[in-house]
PDB file with one MODEL, atoms N, CA, C and O in Angstrom:
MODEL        1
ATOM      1  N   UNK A   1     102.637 120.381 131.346  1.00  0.00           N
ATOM      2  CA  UNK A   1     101.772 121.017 132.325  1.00  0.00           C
ATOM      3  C   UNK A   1     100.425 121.302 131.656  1.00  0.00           C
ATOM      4  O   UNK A   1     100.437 121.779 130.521  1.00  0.00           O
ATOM      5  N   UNK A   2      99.030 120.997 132.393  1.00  0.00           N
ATOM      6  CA  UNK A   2      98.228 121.228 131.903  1.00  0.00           C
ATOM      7  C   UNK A   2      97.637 122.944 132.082  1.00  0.00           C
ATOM      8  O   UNK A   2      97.669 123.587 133.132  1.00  0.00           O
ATOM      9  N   UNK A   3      97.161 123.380 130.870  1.00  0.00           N
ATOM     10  CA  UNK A   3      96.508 124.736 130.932  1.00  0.00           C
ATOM     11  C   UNK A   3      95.912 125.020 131.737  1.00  0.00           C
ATOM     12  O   UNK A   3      95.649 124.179 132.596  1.00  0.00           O
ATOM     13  N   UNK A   4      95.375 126.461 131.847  1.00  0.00           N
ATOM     14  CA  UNK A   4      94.075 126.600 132.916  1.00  0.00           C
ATOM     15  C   UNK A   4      92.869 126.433 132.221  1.00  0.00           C
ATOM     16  O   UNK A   4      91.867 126.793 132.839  1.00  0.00           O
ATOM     17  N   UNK A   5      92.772 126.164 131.550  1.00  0.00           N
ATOM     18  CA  UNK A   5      91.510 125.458 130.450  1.00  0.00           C
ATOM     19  C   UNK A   5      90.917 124.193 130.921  1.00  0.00           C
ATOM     20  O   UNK A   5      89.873 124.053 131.558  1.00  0.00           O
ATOM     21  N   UNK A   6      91.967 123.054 130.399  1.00  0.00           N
ATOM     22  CA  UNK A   6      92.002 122.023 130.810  1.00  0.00           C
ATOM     23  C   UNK A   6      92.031 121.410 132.419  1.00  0.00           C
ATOM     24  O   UNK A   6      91.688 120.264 132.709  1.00  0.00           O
ATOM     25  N   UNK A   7      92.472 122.342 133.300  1.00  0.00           N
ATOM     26  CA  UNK A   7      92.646 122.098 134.844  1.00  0.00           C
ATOM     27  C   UNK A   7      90.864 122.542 134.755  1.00  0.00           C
ATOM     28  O   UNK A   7      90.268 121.633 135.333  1.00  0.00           O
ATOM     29  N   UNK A   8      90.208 123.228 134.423  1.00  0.00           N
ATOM     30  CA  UNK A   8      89.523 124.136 134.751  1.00  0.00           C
ATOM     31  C   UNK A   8      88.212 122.424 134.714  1.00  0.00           C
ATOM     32  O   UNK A   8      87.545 121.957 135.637  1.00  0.00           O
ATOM     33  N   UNK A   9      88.338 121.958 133.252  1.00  0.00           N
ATOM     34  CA  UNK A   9      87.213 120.869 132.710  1.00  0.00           C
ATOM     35  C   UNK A   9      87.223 119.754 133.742  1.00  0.00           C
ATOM     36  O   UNK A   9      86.183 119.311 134.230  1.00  0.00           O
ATOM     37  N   UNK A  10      88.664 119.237 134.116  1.00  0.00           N
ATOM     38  CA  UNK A  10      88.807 118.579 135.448  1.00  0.00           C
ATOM     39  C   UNK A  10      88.178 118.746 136.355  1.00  0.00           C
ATOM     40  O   UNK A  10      87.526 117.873 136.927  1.00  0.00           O
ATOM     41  N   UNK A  11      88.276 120.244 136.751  1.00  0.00           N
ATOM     42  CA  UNK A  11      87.890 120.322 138.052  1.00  0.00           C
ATOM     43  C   UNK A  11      85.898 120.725 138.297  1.00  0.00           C
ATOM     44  O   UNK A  11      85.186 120.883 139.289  1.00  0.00           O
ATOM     45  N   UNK A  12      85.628 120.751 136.584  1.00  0.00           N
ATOM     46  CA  UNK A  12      84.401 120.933 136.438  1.00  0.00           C
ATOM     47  C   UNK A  12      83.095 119.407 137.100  1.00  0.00           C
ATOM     48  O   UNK A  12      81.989 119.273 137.625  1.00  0.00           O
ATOM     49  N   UNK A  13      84.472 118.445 136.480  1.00  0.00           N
ATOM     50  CA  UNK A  13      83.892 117.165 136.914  1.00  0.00           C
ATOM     51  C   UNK A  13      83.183 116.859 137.757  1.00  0.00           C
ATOM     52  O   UNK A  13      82.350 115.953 137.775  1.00  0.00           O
ATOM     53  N   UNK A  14      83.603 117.980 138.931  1.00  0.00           N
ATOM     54  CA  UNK A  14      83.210 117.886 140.864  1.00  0.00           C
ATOM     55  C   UNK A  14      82.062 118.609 140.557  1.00  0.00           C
ATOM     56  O   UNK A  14      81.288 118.821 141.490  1.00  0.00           O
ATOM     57  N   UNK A  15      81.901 118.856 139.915  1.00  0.00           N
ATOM     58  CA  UNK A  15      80.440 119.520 139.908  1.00  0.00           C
ATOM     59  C   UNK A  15      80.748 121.264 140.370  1.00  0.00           C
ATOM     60  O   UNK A  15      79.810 122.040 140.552  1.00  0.00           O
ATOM     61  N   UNK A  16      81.780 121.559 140.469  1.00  0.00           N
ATOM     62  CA  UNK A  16      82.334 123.189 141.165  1.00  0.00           C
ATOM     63  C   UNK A  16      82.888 124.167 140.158  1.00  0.00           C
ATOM     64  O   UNK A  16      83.574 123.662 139.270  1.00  0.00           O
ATOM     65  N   UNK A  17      82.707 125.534 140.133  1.00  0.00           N
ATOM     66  CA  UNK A  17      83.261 126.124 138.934  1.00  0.00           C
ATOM     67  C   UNK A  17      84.629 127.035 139.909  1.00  0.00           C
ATOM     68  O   UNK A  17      84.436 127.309 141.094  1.00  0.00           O
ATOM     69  N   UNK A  18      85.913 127.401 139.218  1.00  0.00           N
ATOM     70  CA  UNK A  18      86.381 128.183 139.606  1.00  0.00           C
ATOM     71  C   UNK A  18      86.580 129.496 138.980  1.00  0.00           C
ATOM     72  O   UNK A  18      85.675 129.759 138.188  1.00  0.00           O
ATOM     73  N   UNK A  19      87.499 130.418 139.089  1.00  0.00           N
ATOM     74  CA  UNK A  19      88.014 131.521 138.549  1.00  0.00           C
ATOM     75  C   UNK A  19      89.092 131.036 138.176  1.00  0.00           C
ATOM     76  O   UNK A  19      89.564 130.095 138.814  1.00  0.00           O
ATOM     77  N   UNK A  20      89.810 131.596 136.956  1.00  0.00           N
ATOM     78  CA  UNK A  20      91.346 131.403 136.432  1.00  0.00           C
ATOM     79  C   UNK A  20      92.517 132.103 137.767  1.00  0.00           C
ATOM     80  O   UNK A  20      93.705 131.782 137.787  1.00  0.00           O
ATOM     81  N   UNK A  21      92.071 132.796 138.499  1.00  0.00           N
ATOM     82  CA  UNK A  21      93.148 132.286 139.837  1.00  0.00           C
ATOM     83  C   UNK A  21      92.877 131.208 140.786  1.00  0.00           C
ATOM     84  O   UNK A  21      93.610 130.822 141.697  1.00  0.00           O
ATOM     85  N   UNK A  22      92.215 130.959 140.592  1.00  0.00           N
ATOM     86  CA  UNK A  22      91.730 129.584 141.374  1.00  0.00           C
ATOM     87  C   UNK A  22      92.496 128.147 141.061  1.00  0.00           C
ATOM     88  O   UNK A  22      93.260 127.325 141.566  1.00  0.00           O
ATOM     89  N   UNK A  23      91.640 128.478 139.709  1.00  0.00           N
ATOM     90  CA  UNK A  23      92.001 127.594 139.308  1.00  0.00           C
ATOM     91  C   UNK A  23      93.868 127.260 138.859  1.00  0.00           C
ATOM     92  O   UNK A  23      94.253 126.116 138.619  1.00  0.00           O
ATOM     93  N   UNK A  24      94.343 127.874 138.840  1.00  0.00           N
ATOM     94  CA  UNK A  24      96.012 128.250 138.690  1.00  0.00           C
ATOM     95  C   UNK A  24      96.494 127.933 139.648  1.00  0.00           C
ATOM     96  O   UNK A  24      97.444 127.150 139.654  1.00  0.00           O
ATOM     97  N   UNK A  25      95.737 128.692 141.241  1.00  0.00           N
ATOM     98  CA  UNK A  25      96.489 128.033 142.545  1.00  0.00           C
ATOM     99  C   UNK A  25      96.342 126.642 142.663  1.00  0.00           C
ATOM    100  O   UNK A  25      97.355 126.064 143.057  1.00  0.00           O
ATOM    101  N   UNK A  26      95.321 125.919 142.422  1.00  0.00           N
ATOM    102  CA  UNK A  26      95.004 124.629 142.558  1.00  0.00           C
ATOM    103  C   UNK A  26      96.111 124.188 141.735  1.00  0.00           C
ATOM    104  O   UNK A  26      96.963 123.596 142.397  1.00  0.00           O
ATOM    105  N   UNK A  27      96.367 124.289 140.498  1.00  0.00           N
ATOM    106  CA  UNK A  27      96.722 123.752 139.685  1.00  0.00           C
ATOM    107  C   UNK A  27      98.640 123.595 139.970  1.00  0.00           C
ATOM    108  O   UNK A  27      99.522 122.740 139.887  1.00  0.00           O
ATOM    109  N   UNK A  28      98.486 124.913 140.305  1.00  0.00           N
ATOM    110  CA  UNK A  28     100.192 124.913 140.788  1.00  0.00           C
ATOM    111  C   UNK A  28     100.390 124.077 142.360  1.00  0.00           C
ATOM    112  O   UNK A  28     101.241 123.213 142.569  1.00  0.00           O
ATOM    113  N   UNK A  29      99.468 124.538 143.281  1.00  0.00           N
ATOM    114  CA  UNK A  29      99.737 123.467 144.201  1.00  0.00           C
ATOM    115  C   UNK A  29      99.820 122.072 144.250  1.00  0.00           C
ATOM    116  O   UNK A  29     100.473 121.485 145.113  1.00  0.00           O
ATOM    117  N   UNK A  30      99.001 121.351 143.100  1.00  0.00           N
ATOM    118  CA  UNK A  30      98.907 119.747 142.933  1.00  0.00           C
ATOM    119  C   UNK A  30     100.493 119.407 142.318  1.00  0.00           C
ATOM    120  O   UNK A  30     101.136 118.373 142.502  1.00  0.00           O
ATOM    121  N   UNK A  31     100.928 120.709 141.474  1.00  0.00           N
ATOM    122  CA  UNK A  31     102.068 119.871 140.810  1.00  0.00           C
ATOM    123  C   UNK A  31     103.124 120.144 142.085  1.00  0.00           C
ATOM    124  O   UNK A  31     103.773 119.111 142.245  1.00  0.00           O
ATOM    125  N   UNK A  32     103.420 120.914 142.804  1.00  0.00           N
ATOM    126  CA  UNK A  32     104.324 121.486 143.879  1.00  0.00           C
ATOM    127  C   UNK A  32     104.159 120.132 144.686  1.00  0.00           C
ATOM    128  O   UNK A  32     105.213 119.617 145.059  1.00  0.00           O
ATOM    129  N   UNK A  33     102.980 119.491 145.004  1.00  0.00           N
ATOM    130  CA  UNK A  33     103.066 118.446 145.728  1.00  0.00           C
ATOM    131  C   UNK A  33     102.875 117.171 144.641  1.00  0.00           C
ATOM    132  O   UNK A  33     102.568 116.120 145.205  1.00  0.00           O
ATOM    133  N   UNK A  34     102.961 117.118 143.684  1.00  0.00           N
ATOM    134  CA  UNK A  34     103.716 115.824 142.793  1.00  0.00           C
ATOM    135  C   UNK A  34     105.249 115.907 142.730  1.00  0.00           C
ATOM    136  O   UNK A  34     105.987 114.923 142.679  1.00  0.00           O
ATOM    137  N   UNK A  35     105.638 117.162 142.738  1.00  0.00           N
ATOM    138  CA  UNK A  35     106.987 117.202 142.805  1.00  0.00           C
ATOM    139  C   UNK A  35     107.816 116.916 144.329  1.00  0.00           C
ATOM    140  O   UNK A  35     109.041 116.870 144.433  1.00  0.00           O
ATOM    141  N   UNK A  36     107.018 116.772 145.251  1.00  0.00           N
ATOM    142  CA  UNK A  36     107.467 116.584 146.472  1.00  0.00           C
ATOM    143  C   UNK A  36     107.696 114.868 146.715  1.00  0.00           C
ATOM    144  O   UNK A  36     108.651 114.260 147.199  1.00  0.00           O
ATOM    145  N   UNK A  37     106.477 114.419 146.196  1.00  0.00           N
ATOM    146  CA  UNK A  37     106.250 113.253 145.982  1.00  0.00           C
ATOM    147  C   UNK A  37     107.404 112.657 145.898  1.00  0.00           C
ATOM    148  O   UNK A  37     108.082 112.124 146.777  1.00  0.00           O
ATOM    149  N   UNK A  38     107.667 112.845 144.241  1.00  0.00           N
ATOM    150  CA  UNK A  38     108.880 112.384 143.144  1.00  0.00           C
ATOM    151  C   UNK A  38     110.022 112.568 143.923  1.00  0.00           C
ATOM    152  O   UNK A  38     110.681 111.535 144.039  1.00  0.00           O
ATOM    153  N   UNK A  39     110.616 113.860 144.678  1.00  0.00           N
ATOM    154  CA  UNK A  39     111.825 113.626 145.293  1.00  0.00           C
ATOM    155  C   UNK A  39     111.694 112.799 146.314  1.00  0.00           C
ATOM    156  O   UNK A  39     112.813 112.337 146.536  1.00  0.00           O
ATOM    157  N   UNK A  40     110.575 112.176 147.382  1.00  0.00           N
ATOM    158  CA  UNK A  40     110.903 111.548 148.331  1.00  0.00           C
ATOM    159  C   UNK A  40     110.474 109.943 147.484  1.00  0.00           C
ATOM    160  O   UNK A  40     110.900 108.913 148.005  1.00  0.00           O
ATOM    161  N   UNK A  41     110.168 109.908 147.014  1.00  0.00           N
ATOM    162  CA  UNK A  41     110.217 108.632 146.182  1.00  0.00           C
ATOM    163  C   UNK A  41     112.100 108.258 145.826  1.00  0.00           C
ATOM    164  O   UNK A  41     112.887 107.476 146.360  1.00  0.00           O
ATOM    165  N   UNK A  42     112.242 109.225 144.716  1.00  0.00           N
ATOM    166  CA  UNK A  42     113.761 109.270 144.550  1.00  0.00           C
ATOM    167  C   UNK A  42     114.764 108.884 145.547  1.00  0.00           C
ATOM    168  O   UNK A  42     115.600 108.004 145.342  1.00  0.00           O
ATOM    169  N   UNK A  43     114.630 109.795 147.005  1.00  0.00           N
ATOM    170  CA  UNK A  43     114.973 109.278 147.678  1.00  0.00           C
ATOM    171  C   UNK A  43     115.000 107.909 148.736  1.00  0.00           C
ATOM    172  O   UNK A  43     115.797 107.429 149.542  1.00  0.00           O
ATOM    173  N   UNK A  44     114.243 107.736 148.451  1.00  0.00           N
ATOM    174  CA  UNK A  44     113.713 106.370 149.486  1.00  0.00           C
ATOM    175  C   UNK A  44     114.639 105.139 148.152  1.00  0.00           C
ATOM    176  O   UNK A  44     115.477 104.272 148.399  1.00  0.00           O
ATOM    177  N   UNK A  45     114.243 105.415 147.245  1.00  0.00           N
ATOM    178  CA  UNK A  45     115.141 104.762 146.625  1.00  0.00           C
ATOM    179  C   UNK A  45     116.584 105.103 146.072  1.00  0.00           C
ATOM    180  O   UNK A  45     116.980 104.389 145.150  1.00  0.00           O
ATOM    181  N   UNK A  46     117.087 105.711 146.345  1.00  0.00           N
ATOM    182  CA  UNK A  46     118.643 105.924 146.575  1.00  0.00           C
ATOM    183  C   UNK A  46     119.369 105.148 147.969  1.00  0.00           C
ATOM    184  O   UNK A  46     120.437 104.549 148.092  1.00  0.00           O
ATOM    185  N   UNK A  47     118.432 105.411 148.790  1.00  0.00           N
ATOM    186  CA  UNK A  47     118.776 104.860 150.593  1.00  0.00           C
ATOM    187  C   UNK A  47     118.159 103.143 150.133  1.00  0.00           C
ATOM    188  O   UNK A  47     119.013 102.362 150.552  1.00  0.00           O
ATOM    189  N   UNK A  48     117.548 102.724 149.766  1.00  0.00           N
ATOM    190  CA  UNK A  48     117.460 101.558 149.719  1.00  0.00           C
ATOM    191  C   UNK A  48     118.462 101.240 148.979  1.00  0.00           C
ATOM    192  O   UNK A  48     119.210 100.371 149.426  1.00  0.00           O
ATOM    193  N   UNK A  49     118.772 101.849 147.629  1.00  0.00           N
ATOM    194  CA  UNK A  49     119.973 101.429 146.990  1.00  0.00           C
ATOM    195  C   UNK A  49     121.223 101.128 147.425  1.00  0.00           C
ATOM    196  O   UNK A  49     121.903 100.215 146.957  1.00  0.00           O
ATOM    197  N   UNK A  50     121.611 101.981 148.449  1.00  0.00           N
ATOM    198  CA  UNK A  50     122.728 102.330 149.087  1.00  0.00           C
ATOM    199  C   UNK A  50     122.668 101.321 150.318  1.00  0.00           C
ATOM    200  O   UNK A  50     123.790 101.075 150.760  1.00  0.00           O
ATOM    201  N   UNK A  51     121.545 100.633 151.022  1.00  0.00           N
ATOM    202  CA  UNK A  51     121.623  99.761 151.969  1.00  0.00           C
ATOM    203  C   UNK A  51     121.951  98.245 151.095  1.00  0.00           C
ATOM    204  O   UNK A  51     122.899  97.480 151.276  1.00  0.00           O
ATOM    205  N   UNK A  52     120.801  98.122 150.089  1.00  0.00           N
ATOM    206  CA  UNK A  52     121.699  97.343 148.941  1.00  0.00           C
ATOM    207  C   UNK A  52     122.892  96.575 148.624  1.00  0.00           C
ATOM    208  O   UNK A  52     123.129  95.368 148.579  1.00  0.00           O
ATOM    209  N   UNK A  53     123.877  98.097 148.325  1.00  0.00           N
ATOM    210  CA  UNK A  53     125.321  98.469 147.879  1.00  0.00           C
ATOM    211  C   UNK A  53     125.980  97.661 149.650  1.00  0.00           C
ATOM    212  O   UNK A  53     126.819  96.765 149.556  1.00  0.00           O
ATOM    213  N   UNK A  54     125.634  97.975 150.673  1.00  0.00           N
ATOM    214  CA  UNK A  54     126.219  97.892 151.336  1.00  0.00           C
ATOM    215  C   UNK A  54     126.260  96.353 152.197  1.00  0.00           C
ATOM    216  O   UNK A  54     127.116  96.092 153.043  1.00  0.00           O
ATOM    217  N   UNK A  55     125.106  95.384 151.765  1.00  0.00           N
ATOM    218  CA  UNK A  55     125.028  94.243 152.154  1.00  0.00           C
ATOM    219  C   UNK A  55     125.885  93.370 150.763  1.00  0.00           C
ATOM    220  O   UNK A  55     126.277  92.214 150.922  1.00  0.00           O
ATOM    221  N   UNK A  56     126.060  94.032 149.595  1.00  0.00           N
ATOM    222  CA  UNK A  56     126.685  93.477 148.973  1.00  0.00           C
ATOM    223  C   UNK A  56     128.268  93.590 148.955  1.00  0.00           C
ATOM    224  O   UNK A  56     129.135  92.892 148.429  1.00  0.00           O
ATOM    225  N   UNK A  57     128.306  94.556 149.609  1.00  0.00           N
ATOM    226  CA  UNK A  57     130.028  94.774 149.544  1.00  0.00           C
ATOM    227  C   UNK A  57     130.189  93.752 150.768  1.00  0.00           C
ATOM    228  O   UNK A  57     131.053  92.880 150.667  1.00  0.00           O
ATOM    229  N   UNK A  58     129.439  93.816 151.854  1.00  0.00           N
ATOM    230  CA  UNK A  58     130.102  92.595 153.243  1.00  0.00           C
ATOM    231  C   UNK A  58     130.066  91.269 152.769  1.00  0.00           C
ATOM    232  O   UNK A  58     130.758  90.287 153.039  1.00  0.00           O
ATOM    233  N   UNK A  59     128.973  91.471 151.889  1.00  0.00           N
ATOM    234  CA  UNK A  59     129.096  89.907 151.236  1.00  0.00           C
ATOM    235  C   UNK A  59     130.093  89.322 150.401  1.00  0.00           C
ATOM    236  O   UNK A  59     130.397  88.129 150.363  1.00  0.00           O
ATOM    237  N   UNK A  60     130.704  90.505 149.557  1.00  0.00           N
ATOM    238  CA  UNK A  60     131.693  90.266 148.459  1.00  0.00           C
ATOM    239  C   UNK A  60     133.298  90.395 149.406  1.00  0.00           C
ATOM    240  O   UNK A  60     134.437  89.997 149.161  1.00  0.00           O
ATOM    241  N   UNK A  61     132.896  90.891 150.154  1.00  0.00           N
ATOM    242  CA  UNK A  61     134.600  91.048 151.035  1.00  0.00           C
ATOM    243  C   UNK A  61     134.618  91.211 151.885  1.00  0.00           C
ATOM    244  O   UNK A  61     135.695  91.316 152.472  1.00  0.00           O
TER     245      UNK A  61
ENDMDL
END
């Protein structure tokens, strides 16, 4: 996880300054929605897996 230091130089880039709560909410919300990401990723590939699994079993028997 990046610091509030480092979130802070990022977000300096935009040309915008924040406060260390600011910058923390930002910082925690981007990962809250990378982590949302990652599980529906995960999932989409489990269900593809499993449709997969299941054209191979009619095929095998």
């Amino acid at each position: 996880m990046l610091n509030i230091k480092e979130c802070r130089e990022l977000l300096k880039e935009k040309g915008k300054t924040y406060n260390d709560d600011q910058v923390q909410a930002i910082r925690d919300f981007l990962y809250n929605l990378a982590r949302i990401n990652v599980q529906y990723i995960k999932e989409k590939l489990r269900q593809n897996e499993q449709k997969g699994n299941i054209v191979h079993k009619s095929i095998n028997g």
